[in-house]
Residue frames as qw, qx, qy, qz and C-alpha x, y, z in Angstrom:
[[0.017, -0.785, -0.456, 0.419, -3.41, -27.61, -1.26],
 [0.382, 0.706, 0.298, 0.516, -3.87, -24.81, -4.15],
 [0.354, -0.012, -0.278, 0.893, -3.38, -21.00, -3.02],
 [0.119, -0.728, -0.642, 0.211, -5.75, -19.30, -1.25],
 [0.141, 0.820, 0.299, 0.467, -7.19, -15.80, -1.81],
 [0.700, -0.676, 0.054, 0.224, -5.83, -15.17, 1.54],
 [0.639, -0.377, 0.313, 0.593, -2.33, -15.84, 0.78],
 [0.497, 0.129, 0.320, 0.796, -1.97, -13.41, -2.61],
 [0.199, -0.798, -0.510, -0.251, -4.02, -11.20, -0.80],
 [0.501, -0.830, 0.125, -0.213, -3.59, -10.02, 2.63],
 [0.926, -0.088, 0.012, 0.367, -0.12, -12.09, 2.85],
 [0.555, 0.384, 0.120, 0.728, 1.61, -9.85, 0.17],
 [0.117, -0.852, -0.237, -0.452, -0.01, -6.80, 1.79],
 [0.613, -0.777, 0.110, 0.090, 1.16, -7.50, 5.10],
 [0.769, 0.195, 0.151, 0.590, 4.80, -8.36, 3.31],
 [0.394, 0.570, 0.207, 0.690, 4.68, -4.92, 1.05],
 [0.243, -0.823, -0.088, -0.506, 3.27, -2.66, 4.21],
 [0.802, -0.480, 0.045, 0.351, 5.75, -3.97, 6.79],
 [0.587, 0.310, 0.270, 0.697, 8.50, -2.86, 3.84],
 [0.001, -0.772, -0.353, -0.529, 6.76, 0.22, 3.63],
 [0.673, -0.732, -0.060, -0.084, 6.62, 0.81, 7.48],
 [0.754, -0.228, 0.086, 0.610, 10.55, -0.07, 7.53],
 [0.548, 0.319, 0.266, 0.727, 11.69, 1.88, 4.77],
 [0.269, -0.870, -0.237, -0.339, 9.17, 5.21, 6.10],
 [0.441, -0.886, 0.110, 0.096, 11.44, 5.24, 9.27],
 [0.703, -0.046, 0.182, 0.687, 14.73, 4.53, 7.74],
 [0.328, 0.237, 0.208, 0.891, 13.86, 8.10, 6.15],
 [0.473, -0.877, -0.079, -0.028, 12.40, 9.56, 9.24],
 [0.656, -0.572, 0.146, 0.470, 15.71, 8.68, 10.67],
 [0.568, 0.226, 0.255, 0.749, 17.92, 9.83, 7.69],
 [0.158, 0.416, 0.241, 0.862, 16.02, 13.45, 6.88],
 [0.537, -0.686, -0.483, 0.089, 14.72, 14.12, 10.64],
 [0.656, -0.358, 0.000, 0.665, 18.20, 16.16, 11.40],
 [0.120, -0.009, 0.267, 0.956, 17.84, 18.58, 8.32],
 [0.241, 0.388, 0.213, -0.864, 15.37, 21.54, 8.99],
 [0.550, 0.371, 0.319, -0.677, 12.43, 20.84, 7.03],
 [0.286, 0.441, -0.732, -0.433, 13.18, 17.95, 5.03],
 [0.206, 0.269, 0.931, -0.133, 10.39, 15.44, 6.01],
 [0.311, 0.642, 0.561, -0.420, 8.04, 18.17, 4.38],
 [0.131, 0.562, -0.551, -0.603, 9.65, 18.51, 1.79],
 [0.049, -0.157, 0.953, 0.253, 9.71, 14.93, 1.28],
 [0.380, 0.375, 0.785, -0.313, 5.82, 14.53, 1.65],
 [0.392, 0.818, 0.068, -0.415, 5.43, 17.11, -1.48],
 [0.189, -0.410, 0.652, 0.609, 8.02, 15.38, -3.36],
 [0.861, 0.419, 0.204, -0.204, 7.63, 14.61, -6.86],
 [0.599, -0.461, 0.437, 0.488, 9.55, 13.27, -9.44],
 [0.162, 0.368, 0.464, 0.790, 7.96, 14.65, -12.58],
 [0.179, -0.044, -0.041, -0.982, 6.05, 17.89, -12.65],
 [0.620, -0.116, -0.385, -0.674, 2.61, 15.88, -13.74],
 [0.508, -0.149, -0.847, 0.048, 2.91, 13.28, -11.14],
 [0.463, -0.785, -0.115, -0.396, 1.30, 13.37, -7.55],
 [0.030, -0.862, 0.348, -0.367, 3.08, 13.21, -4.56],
 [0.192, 0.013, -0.933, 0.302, 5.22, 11.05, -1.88],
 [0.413, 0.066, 0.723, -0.550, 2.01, 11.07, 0.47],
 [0.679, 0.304, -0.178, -0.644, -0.20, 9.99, -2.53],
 [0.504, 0.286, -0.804, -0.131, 2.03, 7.36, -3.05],
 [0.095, -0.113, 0.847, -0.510, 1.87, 6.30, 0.80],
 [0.586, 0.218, 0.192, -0.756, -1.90, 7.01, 0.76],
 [0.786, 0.322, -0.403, -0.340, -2.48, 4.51, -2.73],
 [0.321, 0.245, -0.888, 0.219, -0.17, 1.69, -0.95],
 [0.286, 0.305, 0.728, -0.543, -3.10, 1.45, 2.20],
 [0.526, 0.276, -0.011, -0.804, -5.81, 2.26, -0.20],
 [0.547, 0.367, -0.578, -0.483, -4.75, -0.53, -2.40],
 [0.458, -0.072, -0.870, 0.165, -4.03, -3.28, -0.02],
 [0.044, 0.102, 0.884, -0.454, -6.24, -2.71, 3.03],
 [0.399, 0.533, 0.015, -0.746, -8.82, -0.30, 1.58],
 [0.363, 0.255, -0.739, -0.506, -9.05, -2.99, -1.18],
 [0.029, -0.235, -0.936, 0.261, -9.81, -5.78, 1.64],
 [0.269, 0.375, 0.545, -0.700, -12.76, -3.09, 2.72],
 [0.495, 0.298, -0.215, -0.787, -13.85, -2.57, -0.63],
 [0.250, -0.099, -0.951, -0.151, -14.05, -6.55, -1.31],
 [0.139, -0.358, -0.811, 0.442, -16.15, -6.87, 1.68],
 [0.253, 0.486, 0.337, -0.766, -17.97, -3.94, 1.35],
 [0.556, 0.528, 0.594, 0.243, -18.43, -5.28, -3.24],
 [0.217, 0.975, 0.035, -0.018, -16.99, -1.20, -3.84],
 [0.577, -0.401, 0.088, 0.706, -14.09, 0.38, -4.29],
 [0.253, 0.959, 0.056, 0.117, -13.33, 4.09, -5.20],
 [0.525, 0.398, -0.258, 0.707, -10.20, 5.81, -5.55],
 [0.453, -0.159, -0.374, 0.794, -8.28, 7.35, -2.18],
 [0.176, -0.935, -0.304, 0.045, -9.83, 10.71, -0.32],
 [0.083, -0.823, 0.480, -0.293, -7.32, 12.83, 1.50],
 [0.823, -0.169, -0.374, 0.392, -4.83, 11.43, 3.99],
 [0.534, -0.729, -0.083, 0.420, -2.65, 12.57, 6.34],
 [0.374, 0.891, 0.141, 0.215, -0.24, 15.54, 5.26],
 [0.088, -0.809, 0.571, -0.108, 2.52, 15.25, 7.20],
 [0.196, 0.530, -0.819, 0.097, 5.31, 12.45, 7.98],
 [0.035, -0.057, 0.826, -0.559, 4.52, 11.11, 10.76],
 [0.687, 0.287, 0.110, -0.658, 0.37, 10.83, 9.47],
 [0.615, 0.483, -0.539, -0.313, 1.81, 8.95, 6.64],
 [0.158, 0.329, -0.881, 0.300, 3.36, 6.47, 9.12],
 [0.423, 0.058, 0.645, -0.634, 0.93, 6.25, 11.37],
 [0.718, 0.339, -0.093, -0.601, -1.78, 5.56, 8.40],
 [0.535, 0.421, -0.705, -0.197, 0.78, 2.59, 7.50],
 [0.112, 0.237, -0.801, 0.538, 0.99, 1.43, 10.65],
 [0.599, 0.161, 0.104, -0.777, -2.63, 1.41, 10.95],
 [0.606, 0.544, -0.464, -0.348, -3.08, -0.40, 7.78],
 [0.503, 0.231, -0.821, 0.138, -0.85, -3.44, 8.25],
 [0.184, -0.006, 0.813, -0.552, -2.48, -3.94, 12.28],
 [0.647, 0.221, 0.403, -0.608, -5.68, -4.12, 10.48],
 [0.809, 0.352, -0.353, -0.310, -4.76, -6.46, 7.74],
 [0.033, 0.549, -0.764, 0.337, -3.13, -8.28, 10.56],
 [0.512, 0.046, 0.519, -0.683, -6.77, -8.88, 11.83],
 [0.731, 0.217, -0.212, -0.612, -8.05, -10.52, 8.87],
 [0.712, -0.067, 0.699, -0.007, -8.64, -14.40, 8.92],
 [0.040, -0.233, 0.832, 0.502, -7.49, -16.47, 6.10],
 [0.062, 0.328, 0.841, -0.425, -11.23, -17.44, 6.18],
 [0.152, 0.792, 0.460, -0.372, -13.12, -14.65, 6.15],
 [0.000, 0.708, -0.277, -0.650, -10.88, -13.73, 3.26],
 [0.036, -0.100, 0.971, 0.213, -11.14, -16.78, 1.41],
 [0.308, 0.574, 0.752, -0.105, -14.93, -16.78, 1.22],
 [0.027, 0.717, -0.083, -0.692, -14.66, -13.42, -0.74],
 [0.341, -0.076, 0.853, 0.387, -13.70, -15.77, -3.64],
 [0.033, -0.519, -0.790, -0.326, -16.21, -15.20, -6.76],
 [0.008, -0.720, -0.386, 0.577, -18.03, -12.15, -4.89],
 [0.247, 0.789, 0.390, 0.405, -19.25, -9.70, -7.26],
 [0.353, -0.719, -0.129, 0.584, -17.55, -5.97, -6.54],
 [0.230, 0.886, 0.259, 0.308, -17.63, -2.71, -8.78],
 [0.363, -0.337, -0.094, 0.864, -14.88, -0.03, -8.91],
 [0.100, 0.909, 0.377, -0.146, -16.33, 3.09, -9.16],
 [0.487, 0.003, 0.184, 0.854, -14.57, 5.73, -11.05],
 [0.251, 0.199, -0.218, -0.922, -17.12, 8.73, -10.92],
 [0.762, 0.185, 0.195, -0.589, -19.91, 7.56, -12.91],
 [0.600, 0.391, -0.680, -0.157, -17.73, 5.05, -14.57],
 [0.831, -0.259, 0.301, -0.389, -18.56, 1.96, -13.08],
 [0.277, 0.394, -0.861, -0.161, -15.58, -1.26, -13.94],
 [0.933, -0.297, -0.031, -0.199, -17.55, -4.88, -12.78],
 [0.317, 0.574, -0.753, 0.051, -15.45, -7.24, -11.34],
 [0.865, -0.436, -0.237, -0.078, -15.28, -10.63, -9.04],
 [0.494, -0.855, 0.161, 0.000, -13.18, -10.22, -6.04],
 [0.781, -0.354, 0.226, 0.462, -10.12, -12.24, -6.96],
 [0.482, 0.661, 0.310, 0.484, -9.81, -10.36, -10.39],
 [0.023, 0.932, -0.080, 0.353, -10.06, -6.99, -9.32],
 [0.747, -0.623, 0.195, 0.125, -7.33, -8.01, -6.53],
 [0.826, -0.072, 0.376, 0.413, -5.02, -9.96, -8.73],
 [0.571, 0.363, 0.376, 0.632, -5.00, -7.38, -11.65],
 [0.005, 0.819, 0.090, 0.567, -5.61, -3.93, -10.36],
 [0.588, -0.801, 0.047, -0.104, -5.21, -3.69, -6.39],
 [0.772, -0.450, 0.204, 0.400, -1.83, -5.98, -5.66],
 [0.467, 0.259, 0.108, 0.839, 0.19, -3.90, -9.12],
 [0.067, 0.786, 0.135, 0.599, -0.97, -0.92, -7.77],
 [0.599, -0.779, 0.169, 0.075, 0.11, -1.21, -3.98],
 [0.745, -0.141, 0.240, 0.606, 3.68, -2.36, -5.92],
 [0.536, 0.417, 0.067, 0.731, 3.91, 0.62, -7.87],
 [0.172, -0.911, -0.087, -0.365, 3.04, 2.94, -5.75],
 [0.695, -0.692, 0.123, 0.150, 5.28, 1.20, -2.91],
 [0.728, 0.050, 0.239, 0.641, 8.39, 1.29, -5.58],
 [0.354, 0.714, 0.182, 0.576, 7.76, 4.68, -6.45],
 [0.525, -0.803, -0.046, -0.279, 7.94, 5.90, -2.73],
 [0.791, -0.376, 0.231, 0.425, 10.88, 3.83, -2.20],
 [0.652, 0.223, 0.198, 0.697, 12.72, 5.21, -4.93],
 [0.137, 0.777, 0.072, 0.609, 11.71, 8.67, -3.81],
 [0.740, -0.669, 0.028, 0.058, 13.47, 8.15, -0.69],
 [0.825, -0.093, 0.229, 0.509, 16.33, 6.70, -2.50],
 [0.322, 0.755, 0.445, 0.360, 16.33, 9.77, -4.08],
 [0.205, -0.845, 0.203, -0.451, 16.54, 12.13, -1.41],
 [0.316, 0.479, -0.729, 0.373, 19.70, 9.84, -0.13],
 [0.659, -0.440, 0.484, -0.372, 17.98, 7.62, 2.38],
 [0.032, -0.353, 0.933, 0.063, 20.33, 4.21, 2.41],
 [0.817, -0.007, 0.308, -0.487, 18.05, 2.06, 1.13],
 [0.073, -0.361, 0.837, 0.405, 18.30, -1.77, -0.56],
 [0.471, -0.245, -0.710, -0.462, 16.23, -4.42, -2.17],
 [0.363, -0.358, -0.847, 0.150, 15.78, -6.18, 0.90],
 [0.123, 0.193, 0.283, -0.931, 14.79, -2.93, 2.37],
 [0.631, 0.157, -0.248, -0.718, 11.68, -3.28, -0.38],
 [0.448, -0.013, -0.862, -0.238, 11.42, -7.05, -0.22],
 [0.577, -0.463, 0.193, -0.645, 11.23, -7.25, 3.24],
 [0.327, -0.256, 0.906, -0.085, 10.66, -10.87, 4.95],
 [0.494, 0.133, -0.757, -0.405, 10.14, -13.71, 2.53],
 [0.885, -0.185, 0.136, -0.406, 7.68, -16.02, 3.11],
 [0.206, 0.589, -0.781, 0.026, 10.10, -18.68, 3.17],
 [0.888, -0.151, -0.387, -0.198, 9.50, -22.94, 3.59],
 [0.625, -0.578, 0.218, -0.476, 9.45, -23.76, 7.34]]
């Protein structure tokens, strides 16, 4: 059996947004004690020109479930707002991963070959559904989810790899 749009799809998503969902309260719990250092942490940056931790959080769901919707839906635009505090950010992840929990291998797998169009403004990119997955959605839920982790690690929350790996699919 070959690999299925499913499984370097919505697999890795649910993988990277579990991670995400761990690593979010490991630095609740770490910077929860010092006065106003979860709101700090949503406004970090780590260069002047970049955008923030909740952007990052925000682009990690955008990319992996908010990708599923845009397959399905043959769009995808870049991220609105989001949530603006900690605990939003969580919740939004937490969100996220119960609805890419929902998807069937199935109804993700027939998506295969589908015609879908990021919008950028009036810039318009074609694409067919695994493409725009394989080369634009799944590296962009990884850098965004490595840049978020390392701006934790940053602001001293104990993190490790496996903290970012998370649980391997591993043979059974």
């Amino acid at each position: 059996m070959g690999i299925s749009l499913y499984d370097v799809s919505v697999a890795g998503f649910i993988q990277t947004l579990t991670s995400v969902a761990a690593f979010l309260e490991k630095g609740r719990a770490h910077l929860a004690d010092k006065e106003g250092a979860l709101a700090d942490m949503v406004e970090m940056r780590i260069a002047p020109d970049m955008l923030p931790f909740r952007f990052q959080i925000l682009s990690v769901v955008h990319h992996s479930k908010g990708a599923i919707d845009g397959a399905k839906a043959g769009l995808f635009s870049p991220p609105g707002g989001g949530p603006k505090d900690y605990a939003g950010l969580q919740a939004l992840v937490n969100d996220a991963l119960a609805a890419l929990k929902a998807q069937t291998r199935e109804e993700i797998d027939a998506l295969q070959d589908k015609d879908m169009v990021f919008a950028l403004g009036d810039n318009k990119l074609p694409f067919v559904t695994q493409d725009f997955l394989m080369s634009f959605s799944i590296p962009n839920v990884h850098f965004h989810a490595t840049t978020a982790y390392g701006m934790l690690r940053a602001k001293g929350v104990p993190l490790g790899k496996r903290d970012y790996l998370g649980r391997m699919r591993m043979k059974k």
